[in-house]
Every structure is written in C-alpha cells, then in structure tokens.
N, C-alpha and C positions, 0 to 999 in steps of 0.2 A: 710121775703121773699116778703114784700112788691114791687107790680113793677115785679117783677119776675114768673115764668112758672115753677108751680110744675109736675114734671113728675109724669104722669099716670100708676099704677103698680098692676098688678096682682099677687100673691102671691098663687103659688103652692106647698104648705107644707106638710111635715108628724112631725108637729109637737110631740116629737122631743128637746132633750136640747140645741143643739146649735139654731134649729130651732125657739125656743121659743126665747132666746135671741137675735136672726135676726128679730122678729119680735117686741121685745122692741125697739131696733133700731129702726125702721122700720115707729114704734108708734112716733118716739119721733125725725121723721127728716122730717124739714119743707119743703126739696126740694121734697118730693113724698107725693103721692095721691093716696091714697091705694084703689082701685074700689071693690078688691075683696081677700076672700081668700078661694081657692079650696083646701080640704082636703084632703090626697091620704094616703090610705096603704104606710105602709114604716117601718119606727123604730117601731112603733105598728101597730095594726089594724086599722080603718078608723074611726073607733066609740070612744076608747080611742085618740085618734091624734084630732079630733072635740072637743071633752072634753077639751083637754088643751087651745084650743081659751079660751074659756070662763072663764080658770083659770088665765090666764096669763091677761088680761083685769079684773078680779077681782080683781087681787092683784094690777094693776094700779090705778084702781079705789077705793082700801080702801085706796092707798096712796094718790090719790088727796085729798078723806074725810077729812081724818088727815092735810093736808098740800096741802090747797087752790093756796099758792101761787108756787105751783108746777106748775099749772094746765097748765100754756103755753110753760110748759117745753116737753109737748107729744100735739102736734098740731094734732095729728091722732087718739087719744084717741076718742074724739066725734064732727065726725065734723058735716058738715052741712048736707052733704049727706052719711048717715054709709056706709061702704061698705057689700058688699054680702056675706054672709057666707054659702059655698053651701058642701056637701059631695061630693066628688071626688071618685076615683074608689079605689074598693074592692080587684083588686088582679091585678097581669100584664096581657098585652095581650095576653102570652101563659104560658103555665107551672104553677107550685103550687107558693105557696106565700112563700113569706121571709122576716122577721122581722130582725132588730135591735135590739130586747129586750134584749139578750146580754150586752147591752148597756145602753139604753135608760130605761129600765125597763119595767115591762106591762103594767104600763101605758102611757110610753112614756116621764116618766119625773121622774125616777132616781126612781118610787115606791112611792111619796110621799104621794098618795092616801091614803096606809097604815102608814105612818110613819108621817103623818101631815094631820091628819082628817080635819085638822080646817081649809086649805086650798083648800077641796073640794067643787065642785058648784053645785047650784040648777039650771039643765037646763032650768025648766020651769018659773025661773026670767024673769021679763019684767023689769029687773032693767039693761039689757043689751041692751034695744031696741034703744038709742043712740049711742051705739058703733057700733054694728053692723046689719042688715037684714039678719035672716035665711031665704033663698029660698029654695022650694022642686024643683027644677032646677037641671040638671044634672052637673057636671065641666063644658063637652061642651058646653051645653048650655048658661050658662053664660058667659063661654068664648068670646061666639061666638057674645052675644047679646051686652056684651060690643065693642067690636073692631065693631060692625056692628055701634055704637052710637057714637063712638067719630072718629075724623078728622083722614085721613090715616095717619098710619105710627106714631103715636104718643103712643101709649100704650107700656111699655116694660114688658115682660112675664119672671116671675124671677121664674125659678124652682129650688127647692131646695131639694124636693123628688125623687122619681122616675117620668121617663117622659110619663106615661101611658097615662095622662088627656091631654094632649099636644100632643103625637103621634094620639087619637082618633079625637081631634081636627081635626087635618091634614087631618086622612083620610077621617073626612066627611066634611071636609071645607076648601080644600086644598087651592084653589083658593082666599078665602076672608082672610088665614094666610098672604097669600102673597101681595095681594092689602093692607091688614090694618095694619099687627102687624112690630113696630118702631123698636123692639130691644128682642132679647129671651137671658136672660144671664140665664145659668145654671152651677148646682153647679155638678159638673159630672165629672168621670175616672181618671187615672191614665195612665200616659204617661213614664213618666222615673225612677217614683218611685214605690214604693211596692203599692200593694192593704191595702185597712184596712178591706177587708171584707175576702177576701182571696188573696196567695203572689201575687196575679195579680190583681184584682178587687176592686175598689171603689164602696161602697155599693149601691147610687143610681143607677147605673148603673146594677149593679150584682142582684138588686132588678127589673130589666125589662128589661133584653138586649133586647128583641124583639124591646120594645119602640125606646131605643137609636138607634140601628142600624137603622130602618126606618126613623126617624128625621134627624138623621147627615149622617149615608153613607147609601142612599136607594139603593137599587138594582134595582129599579125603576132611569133611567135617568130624568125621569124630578119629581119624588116624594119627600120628604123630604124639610126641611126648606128650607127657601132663607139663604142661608148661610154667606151671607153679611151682615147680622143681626143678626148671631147668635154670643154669645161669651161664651165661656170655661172655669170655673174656675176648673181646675184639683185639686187632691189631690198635686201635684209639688208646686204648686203657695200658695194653703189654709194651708198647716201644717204649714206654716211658724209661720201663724199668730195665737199666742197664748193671753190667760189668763194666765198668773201667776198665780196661787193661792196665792202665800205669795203677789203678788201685791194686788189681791182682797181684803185678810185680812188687809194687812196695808192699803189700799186707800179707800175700801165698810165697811167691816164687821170685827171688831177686834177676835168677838167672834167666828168666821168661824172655824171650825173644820170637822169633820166627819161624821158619823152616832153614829158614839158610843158616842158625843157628840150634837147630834143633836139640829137645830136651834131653839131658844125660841124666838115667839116673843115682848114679854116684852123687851122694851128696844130700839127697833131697828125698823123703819118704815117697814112698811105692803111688799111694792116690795123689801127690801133687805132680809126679813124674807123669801119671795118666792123665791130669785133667790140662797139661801144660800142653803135652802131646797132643790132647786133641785141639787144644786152642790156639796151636799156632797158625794152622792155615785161617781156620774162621780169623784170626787178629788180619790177615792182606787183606781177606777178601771185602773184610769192616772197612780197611783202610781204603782198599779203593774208593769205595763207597761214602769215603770222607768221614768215618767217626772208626774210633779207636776204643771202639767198645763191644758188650756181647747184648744181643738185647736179649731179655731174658721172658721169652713169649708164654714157655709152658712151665715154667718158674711159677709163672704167678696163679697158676691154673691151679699147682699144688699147692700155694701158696692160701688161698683161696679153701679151699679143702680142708687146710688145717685149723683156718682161725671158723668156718662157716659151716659147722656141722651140722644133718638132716633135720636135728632137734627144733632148729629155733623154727619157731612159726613164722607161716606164710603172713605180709603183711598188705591189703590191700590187694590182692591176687598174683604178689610175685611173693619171691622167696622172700623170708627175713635175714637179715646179716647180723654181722658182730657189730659194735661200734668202728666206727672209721670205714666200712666198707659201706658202698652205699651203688645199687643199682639204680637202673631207669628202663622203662618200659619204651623198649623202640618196636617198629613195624615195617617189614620190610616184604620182599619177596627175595627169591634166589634163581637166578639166571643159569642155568644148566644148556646150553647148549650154542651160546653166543661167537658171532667167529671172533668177535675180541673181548668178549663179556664173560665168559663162562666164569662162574663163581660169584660174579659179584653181589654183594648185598643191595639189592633194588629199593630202595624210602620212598617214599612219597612223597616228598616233599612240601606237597600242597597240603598235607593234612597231618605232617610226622611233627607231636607234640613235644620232641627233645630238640629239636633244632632252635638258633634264640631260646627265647623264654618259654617255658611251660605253654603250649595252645597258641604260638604264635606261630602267623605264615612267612614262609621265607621272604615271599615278594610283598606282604604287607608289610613287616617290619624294614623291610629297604627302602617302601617307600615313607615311610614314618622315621628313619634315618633322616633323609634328602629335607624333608621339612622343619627337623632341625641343625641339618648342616652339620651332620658327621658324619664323616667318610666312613664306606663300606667299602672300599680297594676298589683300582681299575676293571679287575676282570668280576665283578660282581653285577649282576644285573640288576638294575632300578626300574626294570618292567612288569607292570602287576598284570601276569594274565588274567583273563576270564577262561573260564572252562569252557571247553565246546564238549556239548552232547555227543553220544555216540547212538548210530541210527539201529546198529545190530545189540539187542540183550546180549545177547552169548558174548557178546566181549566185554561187556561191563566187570571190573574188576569184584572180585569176590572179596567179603569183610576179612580184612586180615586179624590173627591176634597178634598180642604185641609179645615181643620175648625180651626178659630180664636181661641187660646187659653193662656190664660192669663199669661205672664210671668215674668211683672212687674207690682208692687202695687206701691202710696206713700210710703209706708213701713211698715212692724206689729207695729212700734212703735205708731205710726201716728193713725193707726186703734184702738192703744191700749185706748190712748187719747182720741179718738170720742169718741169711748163707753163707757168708763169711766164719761165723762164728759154727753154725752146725756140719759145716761141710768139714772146711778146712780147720777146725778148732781152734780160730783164732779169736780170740775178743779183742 
C-alpha cells in the first residue's frame, strides 16, 4: 500500500462469529485503518462481545509467535497507533434486550469459552497494549472525538451490530455526523427475502428497530443520516456469500469436523485452531438448517469498506462505488414495535421502483405477465388493486427517501478468495 491512502474505519461490533471473522479480515487488509472498535449488545451481551476482541487478537498473535514471517500478513494486527477499544451500549434505545445466543452462543463465539479453555483471555494482560487502547470513553464519545480529529468526510462507520451507538451518535451530534462522517456502510434488513431472526426481520435490525428507523427513515424531516453516505448491505445481497465448510476443510483445516470432534490444537497453527473452534457448532447449527456453509453477512460489510472508500463521488444522490459493486435506491419504512413484525423492512410495494423493472408496479407487471402467458408462481397475485383513499390526513403516509442498498458484489466467489487468502494465507 505504499504511495496509497488507507481508508479510516470504525468498527461497530457485537462481536459475534461472523463478526469475528470480519474483523480478521479486517486485521489483515492493508487498504484500512482501523481508529477504533465500539462494542455493542447484540449476539451476546456487551461484556462477553468485549471478551472476543481480545480473543480473536490472541489467537493472531500466538500465530505471529509461532510464524514471524506471517507477521506482514495482518498490517492491523500492531500498528503505530492501536486503535480504541471502548464498550458500546448495553441494550437498544427502547424496549428489552435480544441476543443472538441462539446462534452465537453465550459467549458469542459458538461456546468455546467452555469447550476450549485454552483459548480464553486474561483481560488484565498488557501483552495487548500494542494491539489495542482500552478507553473508559463512551462509543459516542469516541465516535465523536475521532471524526472531530481527522479531515471531513474521510472516516467510514462500518456497523455491523445493532445501530444503537450510531443512532445516539446522531442524536447528540447530529450536526458534526454530517459535516465529518465519509461513508456509513451497515450490515442491516431484509428487503425481498426472509428475516433470519424472524420470517420478516434481520437480526441487527430486529435487535434496535428504534435505532434503524431514526437513522435511515427519521420521522424527523431533517433527522437521520445524510443518506448519500449511507450504504445497505441487506440479508438479499449477504446470504449469498458463503464459507463452504468442505471448502474450509479442504483449503484451511483437514481435521475440521464438529463438536463431537472438537478441534486439537497439536498440529495446526494457533488462528486456524481458533477459527476451527469457533466453527464447529455454527457447521450443526448450518446443518440443521440444511446448508453446510457459513454465510458471511458482515464479511461483506468489510468487504465493502475496502474496495468502496469515502472518496469516490456520490453519483445521482447515492453513494458512488468501485467497479463491480453496484447499489440501488429502495424505500421502505421500519416496523419497531410489531407483535410479529418488529424489525421488518416495510416497501411499498405499489410504488417501490427496484421491485421487476426499474418504475414498474408489482400487480401491473403480473398483470402484463398473464397477457402474455408467463407464469409468475402459484402464490403470486394476478390482482391489480386500485387504491382506496384514506378519509383522515394524519395518516397519509409521509414521502419516504430512498436508501442505497447493495445489490451487486464482485461476486461470493471473489470474497471467497480474499478471505481465504488474507485470513488464512492460503492462495
């Protein structure tokens, strides 16, 4: 990266298994400069999700020991200046909490706390004091105190949790979001496909709808992000991109198996021993699930971050991209409080111009299907409503804007390669 401009990134995690492997990425890509990472509620609580920073750098770090000449292979591992490591918020801005542990396990990283003692950390090491700065600083505050330190417009805020730390941001520093922050990609909703948290909701999201809605659709006309800054990585764009497991086995780890096989690490370098550990529950819980793979949601979040820096001009009133990435302007609302809705991304349907073709209605084009006799599936409607008026103003829905949302990557294979190759240094 010599000669070249690493982009500036803050790192809003609930570390987290994909989490964690977004943030080996992350370690190990010489076009970003990681200022900081704000830890938020989410897959676990705030306190276990903190814990995995220092696990996931541990395991980096007994791999450099072992294998010096690794060490230029993660340019973020220790650099000149650590970045901040501060505790982010305990729970959403309104309502109870809700975990991922489902998933993630209790500690945020498939359990391994229990099932790989050997992999646990001594917080109160100073053997971490190059990787990183613990501040007793709030998220905001350091949010705030970085973007007030470096050049406008140049910082990109990659959320990847819930958007708590990032909507309090706003409210109390609405003004200097907007004059500083270059680029907010988040890893957030579900547009046209199922929820994975519930059949409508994407878990970050379904973890804070207060957050999201005030961020992307404020009720407030002039609140919420500058939305020409912001970009979308839906559940639509992220499942795509997967881990194989049988690829991991044949390219990372031969001995990769399960929990009932659980990983030894005799044999096998220190980070594939850790990222094997933490992949074996996530491999059942895929597999119940019927794929035997890892999907890689906040992967691409970073992934994203590194090829799509603040620089490139807005084009058309969304962000600009690199080549191969390619947004589209959707319009939705956010359902906060639903007894089986909560989180979900609300379209309009009747007027959402990404749905079919560019400006076309759902039930127009079904019915322009039916007239030339191409099927649009059993459970698709060939009913063209009319709209009925509403007799009360106060409910007429207010003009939404639309927000960037990601719907073309270089490709999961392409993704599969970076990671492969920057994590685990395999080409």
């Amino acid at each position: 990266m010599a000669g070249k401009t690493r982009t500036p990134i803050i790192i809003d995690t609930d570390p987290g298994v994909d989490d964690t492997l977004a943030i080996l990425l992350a370690i190990a890509s010489p076009e970003l400069e990681i200022l900081a990472y704000i830890v938020s509620f989410g897959n676990t609580d705030v306190h276990a999700a903190y814990n995995n920073i220092y696990k996931l750098y541990q395991a980096v770090g007994r791999h450099i020991a072992l294998h010096p000449e690794d060490a230029a292979r993660f340019p973020n591992f220790s650099p000149t200046i650590p970045p901040l490591l501060a505790v982010g918020p305990e729970g959403p801005l309104e309502g109870g909490r809700h975990f991922a542990q489902y998933f993630h396990g209790h500690d945020g990283l498939s359990n391994i706390s229990e099932r790989h003692p050997d992999l646990n950390v001594d917080l109160e090491s100073s053997s971490f004091c190059h990787n990183f700065q613990v501040v007793k600083e709030s998220g905001v505050e350091v949010a705030l105190r970085l973007l007030e330190s470096r050049p406008d417009r140049s910082i990109t805020y990659v959320v990847m949790g819930p958007m708590t730390n990032l909507a309090q941001l706003v409210r109390q520093h609405r003004q200097t979001v907007v004059d500083k922050i270059g680029r907010v990609i988040a890893m957030a909703g579900a547009l046209d496909v199922p929820g994975n948290t519930s059949s409508v909701a994407e878990f970050n999201v379904f973890a804070d709808p207060y957050a999201a809605k005030e961020l992307l659709v404020p009720t407030d006309p002039i609140g919420g992000l500058p939305l020409d800054r912001v970009v979308l990585a839906p559940l639509d764009i992220t499942s795509s991109h997967e881990l194989p497991f049988l690829h991991y086995t044949q390219k990372v780890d031969p001995a990769f198996k399960s929990t009932a096989q659980p990983s030894n690490a005799d044999g096998k370098s220190p980070l594939v021993h850790f990222t094997s550990s933490v992949f074996e529950r996530t491999r059942e819980i895929m597999l119940e699930w019927g794929k035997d793979a890892m999907e890689l949601h906040d992967i691409v979040a970073i992934w994203c971050a590194i090829e799509n820096p603040p620089e490139i001009n807005p084009v058309g009133g969304l962000p600009g991209m690199s080549i191969g990435w390619v947004v589209a302007e959707r319009t939705f609302d956010i359902e906060r409080t639903g007894e089986i809705t909560r989180g979900m991304f609300v379209t309009d349907r009747r007027v959402e111009n990404t749905v079919y073709a560019p400006g076309a209605n759902r039930a127009e084009v079904q019915a322009q299907l039916d007239l030339r006799h191409f099927g649009h599936g059993l459970l698709e409607s060939t009913a063209l409503p009319a709209r009925v008026e509403i007799e009360d103003p106060g409910l007429e829905q207010r003009q939404l804007k639309g927000v960037a949302c990601l719907v073309e990557t270089p490709g999961p294979s392409v993704l599969l390669q970076l990671l492969i190759r920057r994590v685990w240094g395999i080409q």
